[in-house]
C-alpha positions in Angstrom: -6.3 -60.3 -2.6 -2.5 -60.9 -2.4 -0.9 -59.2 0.7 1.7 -58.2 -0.6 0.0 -56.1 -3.2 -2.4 -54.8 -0.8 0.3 -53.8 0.9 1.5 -51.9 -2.0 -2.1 -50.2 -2.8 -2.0 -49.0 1.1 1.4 -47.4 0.9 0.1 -45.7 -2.4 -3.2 -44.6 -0.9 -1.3 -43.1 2.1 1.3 -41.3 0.2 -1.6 -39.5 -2.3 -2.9 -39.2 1.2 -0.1 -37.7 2.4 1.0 -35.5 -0.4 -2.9 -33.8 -0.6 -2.5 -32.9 3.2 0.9 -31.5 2.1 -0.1 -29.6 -0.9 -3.0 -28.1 1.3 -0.5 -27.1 4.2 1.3 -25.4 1.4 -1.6 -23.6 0.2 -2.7 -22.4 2.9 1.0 -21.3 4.1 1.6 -17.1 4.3 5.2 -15.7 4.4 6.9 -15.1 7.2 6.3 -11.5 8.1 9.8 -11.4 9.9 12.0 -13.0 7.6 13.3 -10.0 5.6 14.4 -10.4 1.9 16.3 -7.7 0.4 17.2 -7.4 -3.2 21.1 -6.1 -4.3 22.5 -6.0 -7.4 24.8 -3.8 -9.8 28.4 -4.2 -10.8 31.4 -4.9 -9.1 31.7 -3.1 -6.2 28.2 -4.5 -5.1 29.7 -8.0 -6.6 32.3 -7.8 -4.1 35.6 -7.0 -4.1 36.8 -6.3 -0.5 39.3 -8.8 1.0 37.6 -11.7 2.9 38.7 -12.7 6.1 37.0 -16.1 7.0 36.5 -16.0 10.8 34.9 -12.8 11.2 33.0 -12.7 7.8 31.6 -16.6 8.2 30.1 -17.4 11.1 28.5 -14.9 13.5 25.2 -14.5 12.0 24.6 -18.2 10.4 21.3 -17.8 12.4 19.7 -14.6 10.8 21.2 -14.3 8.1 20.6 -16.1 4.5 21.0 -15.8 0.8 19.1 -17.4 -1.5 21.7 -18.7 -3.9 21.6 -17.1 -7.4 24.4 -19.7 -9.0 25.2 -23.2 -8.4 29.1 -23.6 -7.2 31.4 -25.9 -5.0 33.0 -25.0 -1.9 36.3 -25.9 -3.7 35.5 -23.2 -6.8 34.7 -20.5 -4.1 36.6 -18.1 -2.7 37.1 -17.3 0.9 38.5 -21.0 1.9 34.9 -22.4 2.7 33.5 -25.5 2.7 29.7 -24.2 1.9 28.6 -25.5 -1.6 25.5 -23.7 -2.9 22.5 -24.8 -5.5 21.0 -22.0 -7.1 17.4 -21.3 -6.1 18.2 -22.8 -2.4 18.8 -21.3 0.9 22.0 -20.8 3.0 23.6 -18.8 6.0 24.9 -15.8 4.0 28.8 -16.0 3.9 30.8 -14.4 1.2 31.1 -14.7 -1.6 27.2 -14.4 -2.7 27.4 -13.0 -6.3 29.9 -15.4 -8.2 32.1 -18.0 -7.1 35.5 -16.3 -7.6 33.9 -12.8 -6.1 34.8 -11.7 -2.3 33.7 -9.4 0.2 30.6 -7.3 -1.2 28.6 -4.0 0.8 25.4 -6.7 0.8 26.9 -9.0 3.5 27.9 -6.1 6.1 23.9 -4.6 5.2 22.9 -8.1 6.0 24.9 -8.2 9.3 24.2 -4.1 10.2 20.5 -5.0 9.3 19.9 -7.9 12.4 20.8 -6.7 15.2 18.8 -3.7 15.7 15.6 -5.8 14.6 15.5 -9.0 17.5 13.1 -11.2 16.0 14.0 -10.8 12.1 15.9 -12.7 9.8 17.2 -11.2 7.0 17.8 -12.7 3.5 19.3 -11.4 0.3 18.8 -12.2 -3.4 22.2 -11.6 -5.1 22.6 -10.8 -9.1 25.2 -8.3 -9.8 28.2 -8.5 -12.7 31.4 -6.6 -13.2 31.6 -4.0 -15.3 28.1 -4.2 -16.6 26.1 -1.0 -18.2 22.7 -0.8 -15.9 21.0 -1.8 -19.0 22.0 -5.8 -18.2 19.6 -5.3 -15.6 16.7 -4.0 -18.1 14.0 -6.8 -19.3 13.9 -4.6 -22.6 17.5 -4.3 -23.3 19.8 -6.8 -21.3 20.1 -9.0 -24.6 20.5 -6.2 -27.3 23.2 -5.1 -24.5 25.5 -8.3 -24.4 25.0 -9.0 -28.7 26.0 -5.4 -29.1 28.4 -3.0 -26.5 28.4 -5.9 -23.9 29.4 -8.3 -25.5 33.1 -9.0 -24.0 31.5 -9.5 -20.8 29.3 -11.6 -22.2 32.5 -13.9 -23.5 34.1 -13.4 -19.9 30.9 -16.0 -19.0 30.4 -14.2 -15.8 26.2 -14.1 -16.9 26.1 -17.5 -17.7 25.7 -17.2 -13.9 22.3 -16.4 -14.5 21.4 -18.4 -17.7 22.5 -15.5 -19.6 19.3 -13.2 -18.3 20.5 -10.9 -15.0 16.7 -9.5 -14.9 15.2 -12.9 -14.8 17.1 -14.6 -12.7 16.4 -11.5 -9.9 12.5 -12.1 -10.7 12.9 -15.8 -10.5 14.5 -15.6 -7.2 12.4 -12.8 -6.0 9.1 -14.8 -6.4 10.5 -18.0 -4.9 11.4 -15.5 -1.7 8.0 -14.0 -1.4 6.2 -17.8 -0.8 8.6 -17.6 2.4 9.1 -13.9 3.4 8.9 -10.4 2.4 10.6 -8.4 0.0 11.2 -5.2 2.1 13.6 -3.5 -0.1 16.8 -2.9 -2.8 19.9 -2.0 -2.5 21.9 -1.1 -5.1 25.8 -0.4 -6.4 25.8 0.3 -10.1 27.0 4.0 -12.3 31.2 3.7 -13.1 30.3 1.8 -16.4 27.6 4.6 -17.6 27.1 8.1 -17.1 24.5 9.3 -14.4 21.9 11.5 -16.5 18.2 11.7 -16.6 18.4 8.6 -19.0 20.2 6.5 -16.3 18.2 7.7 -13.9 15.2 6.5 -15.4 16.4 3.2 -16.9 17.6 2.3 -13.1 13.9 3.4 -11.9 12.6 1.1 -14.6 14.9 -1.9 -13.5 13.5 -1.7 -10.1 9.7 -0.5 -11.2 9.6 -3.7 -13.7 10.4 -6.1 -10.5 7.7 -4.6 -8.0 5.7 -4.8 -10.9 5.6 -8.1 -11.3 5.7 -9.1 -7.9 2.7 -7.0 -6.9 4.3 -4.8 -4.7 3.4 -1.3 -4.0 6.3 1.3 -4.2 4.9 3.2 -0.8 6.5 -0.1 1.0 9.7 -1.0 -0.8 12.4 1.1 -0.3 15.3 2.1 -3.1 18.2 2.4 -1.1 21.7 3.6 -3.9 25.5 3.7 -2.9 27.9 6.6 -3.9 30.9 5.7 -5.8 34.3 6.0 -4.4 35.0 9.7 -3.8 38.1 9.3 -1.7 42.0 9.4 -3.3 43.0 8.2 -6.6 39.0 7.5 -8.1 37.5 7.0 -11.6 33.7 8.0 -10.9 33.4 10.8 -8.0 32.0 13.3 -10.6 29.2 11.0 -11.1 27.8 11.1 -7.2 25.6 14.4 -8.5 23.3 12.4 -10.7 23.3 9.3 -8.1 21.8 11.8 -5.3 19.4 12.9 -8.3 17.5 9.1 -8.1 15.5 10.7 -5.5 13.7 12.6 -8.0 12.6 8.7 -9.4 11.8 7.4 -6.0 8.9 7.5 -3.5 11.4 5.9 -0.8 14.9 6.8 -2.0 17.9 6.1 0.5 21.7 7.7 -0.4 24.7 5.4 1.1 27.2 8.2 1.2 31.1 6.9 0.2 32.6 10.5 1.7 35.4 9.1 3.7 35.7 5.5 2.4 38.9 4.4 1.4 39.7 2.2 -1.8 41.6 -0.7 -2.2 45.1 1.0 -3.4 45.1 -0.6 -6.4 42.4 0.7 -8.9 40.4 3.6 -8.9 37.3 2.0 -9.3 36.9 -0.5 -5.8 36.2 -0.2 -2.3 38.6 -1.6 0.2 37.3 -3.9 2.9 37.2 -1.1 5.8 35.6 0.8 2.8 33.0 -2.0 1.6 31.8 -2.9 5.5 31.2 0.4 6.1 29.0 1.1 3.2 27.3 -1.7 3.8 26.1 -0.6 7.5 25.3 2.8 5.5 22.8 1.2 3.1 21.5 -0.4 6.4 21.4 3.1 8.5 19.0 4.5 5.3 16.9 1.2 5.2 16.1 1.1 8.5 14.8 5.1 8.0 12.5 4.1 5.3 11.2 0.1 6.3 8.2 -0.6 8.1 9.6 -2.5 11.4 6.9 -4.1 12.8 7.4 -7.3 14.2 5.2 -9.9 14.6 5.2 -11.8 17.8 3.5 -14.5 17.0 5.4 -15.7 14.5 7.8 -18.6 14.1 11.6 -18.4 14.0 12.4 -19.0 10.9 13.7 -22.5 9.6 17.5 -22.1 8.5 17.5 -25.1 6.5 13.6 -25.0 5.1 12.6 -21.4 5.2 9.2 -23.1 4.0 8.7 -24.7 6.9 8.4 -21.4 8.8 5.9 -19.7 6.8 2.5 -18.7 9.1 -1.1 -20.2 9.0 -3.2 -18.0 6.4 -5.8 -16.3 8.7 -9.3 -16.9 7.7 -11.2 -14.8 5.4 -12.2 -11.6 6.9 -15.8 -10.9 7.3 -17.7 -7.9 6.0 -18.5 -5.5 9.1 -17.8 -2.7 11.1 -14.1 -2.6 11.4 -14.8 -2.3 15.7 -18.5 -1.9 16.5 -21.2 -0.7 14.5 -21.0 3.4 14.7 -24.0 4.8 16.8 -26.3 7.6 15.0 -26.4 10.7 16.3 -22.6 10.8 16.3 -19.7 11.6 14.1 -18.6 8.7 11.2 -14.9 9.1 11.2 -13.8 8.7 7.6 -10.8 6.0 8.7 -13.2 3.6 10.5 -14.7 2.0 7.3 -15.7 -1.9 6.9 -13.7 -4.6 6.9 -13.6 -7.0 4.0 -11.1 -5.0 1.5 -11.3 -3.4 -1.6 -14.4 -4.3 -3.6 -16.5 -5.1 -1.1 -16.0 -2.3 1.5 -14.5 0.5 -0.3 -13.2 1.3 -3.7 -9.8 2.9 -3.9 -8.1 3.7 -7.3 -4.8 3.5 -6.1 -2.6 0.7 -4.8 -1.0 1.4 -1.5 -2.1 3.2 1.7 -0.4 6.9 0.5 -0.4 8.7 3.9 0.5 5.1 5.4 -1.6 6.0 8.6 -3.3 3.2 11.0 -4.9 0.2 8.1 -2.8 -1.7 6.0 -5.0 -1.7 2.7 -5.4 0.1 -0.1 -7.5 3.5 1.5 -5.2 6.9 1.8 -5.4 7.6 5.4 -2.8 10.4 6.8 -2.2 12.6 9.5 -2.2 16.4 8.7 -2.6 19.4 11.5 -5.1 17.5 13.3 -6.4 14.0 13.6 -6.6 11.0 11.3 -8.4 11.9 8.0 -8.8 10.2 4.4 -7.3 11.9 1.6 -6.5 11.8 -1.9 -10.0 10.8 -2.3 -10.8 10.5 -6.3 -14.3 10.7 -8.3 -15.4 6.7 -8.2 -14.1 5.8 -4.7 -16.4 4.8 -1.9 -16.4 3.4 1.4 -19.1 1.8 3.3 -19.5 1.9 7.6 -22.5 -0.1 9.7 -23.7 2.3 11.6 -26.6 1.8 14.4 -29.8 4.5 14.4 -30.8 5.3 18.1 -34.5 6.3 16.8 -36.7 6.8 14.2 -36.9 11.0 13.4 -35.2 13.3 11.0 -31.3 14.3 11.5 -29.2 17.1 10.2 -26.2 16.0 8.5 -22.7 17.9 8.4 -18.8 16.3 7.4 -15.7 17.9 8.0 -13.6 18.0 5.0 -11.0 20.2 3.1 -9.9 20.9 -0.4 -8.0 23.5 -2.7 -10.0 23.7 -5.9 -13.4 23.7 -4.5 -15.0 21.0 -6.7 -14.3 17.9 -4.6 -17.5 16.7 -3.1 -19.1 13.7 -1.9 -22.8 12.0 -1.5 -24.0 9.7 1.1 -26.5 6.5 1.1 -28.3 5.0 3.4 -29.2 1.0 2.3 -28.1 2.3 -0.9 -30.5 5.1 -1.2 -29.1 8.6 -1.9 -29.7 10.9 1.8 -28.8 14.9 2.1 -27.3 17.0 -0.2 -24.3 16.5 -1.7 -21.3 17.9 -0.1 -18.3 20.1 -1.8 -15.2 21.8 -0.1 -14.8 25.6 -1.0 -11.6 25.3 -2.0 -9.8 27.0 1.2 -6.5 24.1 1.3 -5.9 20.7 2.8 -4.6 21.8 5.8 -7.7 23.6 6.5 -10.9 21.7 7.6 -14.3 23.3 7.7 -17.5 21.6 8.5 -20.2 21.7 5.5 -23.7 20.8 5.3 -25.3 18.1 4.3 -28.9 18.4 4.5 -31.3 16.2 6.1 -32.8 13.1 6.0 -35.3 10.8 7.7 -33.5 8.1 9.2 -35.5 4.7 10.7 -34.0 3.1 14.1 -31.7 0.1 13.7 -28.5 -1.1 11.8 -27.8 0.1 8.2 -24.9 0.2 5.9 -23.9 3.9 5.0 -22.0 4.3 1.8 -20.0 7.3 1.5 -19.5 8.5 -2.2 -16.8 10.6 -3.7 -18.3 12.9 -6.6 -15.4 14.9 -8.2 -11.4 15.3 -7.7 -10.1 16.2 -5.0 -11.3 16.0 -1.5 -9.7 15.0 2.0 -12.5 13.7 5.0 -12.5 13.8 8.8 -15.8 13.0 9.6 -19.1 13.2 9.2 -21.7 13.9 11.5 -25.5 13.1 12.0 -27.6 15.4 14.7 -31.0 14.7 15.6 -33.1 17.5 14.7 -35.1 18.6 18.0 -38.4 17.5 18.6 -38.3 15.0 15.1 -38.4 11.6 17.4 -40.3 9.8 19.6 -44.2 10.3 18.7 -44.0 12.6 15.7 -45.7 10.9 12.6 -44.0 13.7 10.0 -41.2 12.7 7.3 -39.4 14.5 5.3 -39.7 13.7 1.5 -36.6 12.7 -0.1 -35.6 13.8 -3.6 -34.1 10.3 -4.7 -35.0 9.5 -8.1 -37.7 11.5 -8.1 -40.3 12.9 -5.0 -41.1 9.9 -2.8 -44.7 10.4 -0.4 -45.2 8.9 2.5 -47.8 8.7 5.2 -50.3 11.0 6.0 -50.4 14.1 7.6 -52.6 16.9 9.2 -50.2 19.9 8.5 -48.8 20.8 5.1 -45.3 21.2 5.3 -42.4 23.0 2.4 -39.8 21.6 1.5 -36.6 22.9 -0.6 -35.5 21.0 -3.6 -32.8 19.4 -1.7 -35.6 17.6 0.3 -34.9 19.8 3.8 -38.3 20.6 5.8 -38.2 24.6 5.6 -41.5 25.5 7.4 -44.5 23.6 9.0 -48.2 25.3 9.1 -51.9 24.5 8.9 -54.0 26.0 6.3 -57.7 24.9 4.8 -56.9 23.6 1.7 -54.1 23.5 -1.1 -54.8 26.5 -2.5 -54.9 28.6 0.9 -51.3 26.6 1.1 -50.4 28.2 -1.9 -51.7 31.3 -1.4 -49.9 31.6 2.0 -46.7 30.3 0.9 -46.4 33.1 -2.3 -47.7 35.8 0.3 -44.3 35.7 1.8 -45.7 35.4 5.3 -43.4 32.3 5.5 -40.6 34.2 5.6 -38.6 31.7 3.0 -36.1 32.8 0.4 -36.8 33.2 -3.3 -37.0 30.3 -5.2 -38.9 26.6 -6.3 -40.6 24.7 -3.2 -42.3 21.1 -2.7 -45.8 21.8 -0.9 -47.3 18.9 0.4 -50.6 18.7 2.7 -53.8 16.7 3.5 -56.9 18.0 0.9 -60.1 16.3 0.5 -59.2 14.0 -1.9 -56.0 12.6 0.1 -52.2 13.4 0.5 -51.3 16.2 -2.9 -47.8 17.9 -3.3 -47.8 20.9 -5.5 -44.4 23.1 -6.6 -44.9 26.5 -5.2 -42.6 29.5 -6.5 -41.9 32.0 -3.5 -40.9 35.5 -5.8 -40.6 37.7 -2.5 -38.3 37.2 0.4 
């Protein structure tokens, strides 16, 4: 073969080489746990409009602080007198102006700024889409083009949203998926209410603009704040009637943050913007109510991120997690704490029907663990749901079962399994409150020594779970050939016996006595000398033709 084209094959060979190794790098890349993305958008004053001042807005945070450009512009088209030209959909140390090219000073760089330095460790990033003078509904999937064809259409001449190819709600999702292959989206902030009024309608079409990104991104509302800014109150202002309904968002929110304007001066020359005292200091506001509502764990162990390649900074994926006890297999007799299921996730070791962690206590996954008057329990625990623990039997013998759970309507109940057959009774609360545990039976059941997956069942709406407990019943192990029969799908025997026993229809051993045959049995068991309350019974005993079990009605207590 000629060398030359060997030589050319090689080089080929090596680069599809070289590009599958990259493209599996990639794939197996997770986001940076401490890179920070934040999304802020709304009209003008979040667009920026305070002053800029080059050396102090420019350079002190280059290295934890980033935008990921949402336009393409020159350094020569920008204002602020810099020589940083941006590509949309790239990377770059946050300076001002982020929104537009002839924008300044916006609240997003101070929260960018306010939001380093009391997290070491974390770089923060924002994704910027905001337009002067919009309605909120430019920032609705559903309406942003019957807005700019019909009441917004002058803006829509100005060119300001060509921007964003013409689609402000895109171009946030865009940018917002892009971020989340590097980081995490932790939160919004938003500026947005002096081109609309701030009724229920606004309220909820601003809840939508937000809902419709988490949405799509897969993010659960427990985790990513809302954080709103007030409109200028102070002097000569358009809009301060309107704060009322801005504070009302909370009522929208499950983490709502307020960035208060009391005291914030404007610029002296409209009633509608900020000043730049006024627009730094709401910014470090909308930082002071993120910080109350973020999670801000830090990993250690992660890189720093790149400045120039964010992508380059993303983590290893860890490996699959293996089904199992989530420490060590819980020992029986002892107390199954609701919050120390499996691991493995949803599907495999529990079932949750609800996305998110709603009491946000101790495991990161979908299971509602919480902390009421006492210790760690699961709650808002639904008819369907289930979680499964590995638990280790010290001996063969028979054990009472018990769970410490609360309720307000007394129907919420739950049924346990052992290797997926049904043990004990099923378990209700009696309706006394959440806040009040009280421990309930369970029943018995015949357990055999050794490791065994126990599935925990929730029956009917709405019950919260401490624990639940297993207690060897005395004298049941070590030597004693008896077992209980278990009503599971029907009455299961076992092996023989020289006693007859009765059990209730739940299964539970209720008394233990010789007699000659079934019939004495009987006869003794309807006498009443058994002392057992009124009602249906399982007899079962040795006769001459083998084990027989008979119902037995007790009418006498």
């Amino acid at each position: 073969m000629d060398v030359k084209k060997y030589s050319e094959i090689l080089t080929i060979a090596l680069w599809l080489v070289g590009g599958i190794l990259m493209l599996a790098t990639v794939a197996n890349a997770a986001p940076n746990p401490n890179f920070h993305i934040y999304i802020a958008y709304g009209q003008s004053n979040m667009a920026g409009n305070g002053d800029i001042v080059p050396s102090e807005d420019q350079d002190k945070y280059k290295d934890k602080f980033l935008m990921l450009a949402s336009h393409t512009a020159n350094a020569s088209s920008r204002s602020g007198k810099t020589s940083q030209s941006i590509t949309m959909g790239k990377w770059y140390t946050a300076i001002p102006p982020m929104f537009h090219a002839f924008e300044n000073l916006s609240p997003a760089d101070y929260f960018g700024r306010a939001m380093v330095d009391p997290l070491p460790g974390v770089t923060v990033g924002i994704i910027p889409v905001a337009i002067g003078a919009v309605s909120i509904r430019a920032f609705d999937k559903d309406q942003y083009q019957s807005y700019f064809n019909g009441d917004g259409k002058d803006i829509k001449s100005w060119g300001w949203i060509n921007d964003y190819d013409s689609n402000p709600p895109g171009r946030i999702l865009e940018l917002a998926k892009k971020a989340q292959e590097v980081g995490v989206i932790k939160g919004f902030i938003f500026h947005q209410g002096e081109s609309d009024g701030t009724d229920d309608n606004w309220r909820k079409t601003v809840y939508k603009t937000y809902k419709d990104i988490v949405d799509a991104l897969g993010l659960d509302e427990n985790e990513v704040p809302f954080v709103a800014g007030e409109l200028l109150q102070e002097g000569n202002n358009c809009c301060s009637s309107k704060n009322a309904g801005i504070a009302q968002l909370k009522n929208n929110f499950k983490k709502f943050g307020l960035a208060s304007s009391k005291g914030l001066q404007g610029n002296g020359k409209d009633p509608y913007h900020f000043g730049r005292a006024g627009v730094i200091e709401l910014g470090r506001r909308y930082c002071s109510e993120m910080l109350k509502l973020i999670d801000k764990t830090i990993d250690p162990d992660a890189p720093e991120v790149n400045l120039v390649d964010p992508s380059q900074s993303t983590v290893p994926d860890e490996p699959p997690e293996e089904y199992g006890p989530y420490t060590d297999p819980i020992e029986i007799p002892g107390k199954v704490q609701a919050e120390n299921y499996n691991k493995c996730g949803a599907g495999v070791a529990y079932n949750d029907l609800n996305k998110g962690n709603e009491g946000g206590k101790l495991r990161k996954d979908d299971v509602d663990i919480y902390q009421p008057n006492m210790g760690i329990v699961v709650g808002y625990c639904q008819k369907g749901e289930w979680l499964k623990y590995t638990v280790n039997v010290a001996a063969d013998g028979e054990y009472e079962i018990s769970a410490n759970i609360a309720g307000e309507n007394g129907t919420g109940s739950l049924k346990l399994y052992m290797d997926d057959v049904e043990i004990g009774t099923e378990m209700a609360n009696t309706g006394v409150g959440f806040e009040t545990f009280e421990i309930v039976s369970g029943g018995k059941a015949t357990l055999t020594k050794g490791e065994h997956e126990l599935k925990l069942e929730i029956t009917n709406d709405w019950i919260d779970i401490d624990y639940v407990e297993f207690k060897a019943v005395s004298g049941s192990q070590g030597g004693d050939s008896t077992t209980a029969i278990r009503l599971v799908k029907g009455l299961r025997m076992t092996e023989a016996e020289s006693n007859f026993e009765l059990f209730d229809l739940q299964g539970n051993r209720v008394a233990r006595f010789s007699a000659s045959d079934m019939a004495g049995a009987m006869s003794l068991v309807q006498s009443g000398a058994l002392k057992v309350r009124r009602g249906v019974y399982m007899l079962r005993g040795k006769t001459s033709n083998g084990i027989a079990a008979r119902k037995v009605g007790v009418y006498a207590e």
